[in-house]
C-alpha positions as a Markdown table, in Angstrom:
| # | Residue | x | y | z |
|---|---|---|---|---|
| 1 | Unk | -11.5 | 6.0 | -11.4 |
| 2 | Unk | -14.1 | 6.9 | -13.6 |
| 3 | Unk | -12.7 | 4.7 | -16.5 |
| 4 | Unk | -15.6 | 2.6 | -18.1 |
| 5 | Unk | -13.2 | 0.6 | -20.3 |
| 6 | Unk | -12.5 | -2.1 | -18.5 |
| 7 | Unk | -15.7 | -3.5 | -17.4 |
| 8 | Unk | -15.0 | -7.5 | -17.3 |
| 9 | Unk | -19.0 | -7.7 | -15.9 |
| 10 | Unk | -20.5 | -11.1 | -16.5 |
| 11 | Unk | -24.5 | -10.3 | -15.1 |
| 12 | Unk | -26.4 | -7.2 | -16.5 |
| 13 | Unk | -27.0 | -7.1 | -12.4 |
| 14 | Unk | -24.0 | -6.6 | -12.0 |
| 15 | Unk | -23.7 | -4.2 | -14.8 |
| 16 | Unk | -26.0 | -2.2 | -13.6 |
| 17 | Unk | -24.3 | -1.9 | -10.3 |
| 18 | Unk | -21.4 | -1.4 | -11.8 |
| 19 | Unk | -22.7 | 1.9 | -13.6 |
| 20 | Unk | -24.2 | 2.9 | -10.4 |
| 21 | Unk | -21.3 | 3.3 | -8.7 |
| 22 | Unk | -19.6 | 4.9 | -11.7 |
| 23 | Unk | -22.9 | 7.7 | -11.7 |
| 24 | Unk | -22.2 | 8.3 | -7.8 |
| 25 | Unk | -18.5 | 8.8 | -8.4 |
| 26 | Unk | -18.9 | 11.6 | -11.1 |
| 27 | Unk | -21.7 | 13.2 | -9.1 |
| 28 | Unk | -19.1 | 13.4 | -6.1 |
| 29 | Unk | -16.2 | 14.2 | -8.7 |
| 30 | Unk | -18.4 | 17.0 | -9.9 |
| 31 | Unk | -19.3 | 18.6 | -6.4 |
| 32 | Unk | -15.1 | 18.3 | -5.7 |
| 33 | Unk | -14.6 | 20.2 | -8.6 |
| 34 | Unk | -16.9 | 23.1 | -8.3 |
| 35 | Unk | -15.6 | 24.2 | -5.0 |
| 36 | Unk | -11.9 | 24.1 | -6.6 |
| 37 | Unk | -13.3 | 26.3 | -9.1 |
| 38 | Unk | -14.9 | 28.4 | -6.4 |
| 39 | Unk | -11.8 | 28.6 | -4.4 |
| 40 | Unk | -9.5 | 29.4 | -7.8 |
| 41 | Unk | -8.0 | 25.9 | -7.0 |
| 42 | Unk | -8.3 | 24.4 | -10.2 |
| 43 | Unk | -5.4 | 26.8 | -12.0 |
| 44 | Unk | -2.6 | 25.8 | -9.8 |
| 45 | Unk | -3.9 | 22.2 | -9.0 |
| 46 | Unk | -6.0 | 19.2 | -9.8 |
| 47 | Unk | -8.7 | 16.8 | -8.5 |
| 48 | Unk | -6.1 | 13.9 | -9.2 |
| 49 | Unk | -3.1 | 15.3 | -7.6 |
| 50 | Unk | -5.5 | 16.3 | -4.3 |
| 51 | Unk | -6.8 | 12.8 | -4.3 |
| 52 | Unk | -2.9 | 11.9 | -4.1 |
| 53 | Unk | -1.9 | 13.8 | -2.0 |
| 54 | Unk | -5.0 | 13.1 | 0.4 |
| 55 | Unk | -4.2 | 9.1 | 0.4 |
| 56 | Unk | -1.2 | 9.1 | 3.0 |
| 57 | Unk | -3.5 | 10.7 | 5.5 |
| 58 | Unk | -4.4 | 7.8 | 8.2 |
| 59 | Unk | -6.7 | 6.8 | 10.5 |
| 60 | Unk | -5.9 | 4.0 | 12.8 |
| 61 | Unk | -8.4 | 2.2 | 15.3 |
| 62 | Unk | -6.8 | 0.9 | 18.7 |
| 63 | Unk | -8.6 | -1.6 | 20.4 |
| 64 | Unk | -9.8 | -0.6 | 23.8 |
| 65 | Unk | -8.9 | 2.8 | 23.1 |
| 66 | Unk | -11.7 | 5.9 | 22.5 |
| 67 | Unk | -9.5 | 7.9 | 20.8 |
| 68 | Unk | -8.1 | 7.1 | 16.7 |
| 69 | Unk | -4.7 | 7.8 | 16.1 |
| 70 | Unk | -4.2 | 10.1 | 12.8 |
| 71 | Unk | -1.5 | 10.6 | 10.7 |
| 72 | Unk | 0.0 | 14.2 | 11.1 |
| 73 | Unk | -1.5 | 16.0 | 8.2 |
| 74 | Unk | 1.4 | 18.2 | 5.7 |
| 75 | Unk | 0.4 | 22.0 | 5.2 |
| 76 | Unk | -1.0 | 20.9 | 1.7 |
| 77 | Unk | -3.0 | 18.4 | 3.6 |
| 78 | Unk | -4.2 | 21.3 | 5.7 |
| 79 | Unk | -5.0 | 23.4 | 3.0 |
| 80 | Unk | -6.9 | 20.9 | 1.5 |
| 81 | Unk | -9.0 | 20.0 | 4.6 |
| 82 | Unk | -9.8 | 23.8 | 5.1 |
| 83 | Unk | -11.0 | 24.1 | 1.4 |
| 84 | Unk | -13.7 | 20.9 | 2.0 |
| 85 | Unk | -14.2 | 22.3 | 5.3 |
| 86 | Unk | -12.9 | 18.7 | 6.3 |
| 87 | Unk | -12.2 | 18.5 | 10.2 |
| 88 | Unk | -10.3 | 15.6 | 11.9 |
């Protein structure tokens, strides 16, 4: 959420952190972007409703087992993973 509205930030340390974090998002929104706009993604979708759709995908952690259980990805999630050359 790149919203700078609601910054209840008490220390100009923490200020500063604060718009650190805010800078790094939009640098990583900005890369997620461009290859949509590469990839002609960005006229029949958009960074929001990828993030969305991205956020029921799971990884879960077993103790004493090597190997993470994931969520079984949709064919949007799919698509998605192929276009950021994401693997899991």
């Amino acid at each position: 959420d790149l919203d700078m509205k609601r910054l209840r930030i008490h220390s100009n340390t923490a200020m500063e952190g604060r718009i650190f974090i805010q800078f790094v998002a939009l640098i990583l929104t900005t890369y997620l972007r461009r290859i949509m706009e590469k990839q002609g993604w960005n006229r029949s979708h958009n960074l929001q409703e990828i993030m969305s759709e991205m956020k029921s995908l799971k990884e879960i952690s077993v103790e004493g087992k090597r190997k993470k259980l994931v969520t079984t990805p949709t064919k949007f999630q799919r698509q998605i993973m192929e276009l950021y050359q994401v693997t899991l």
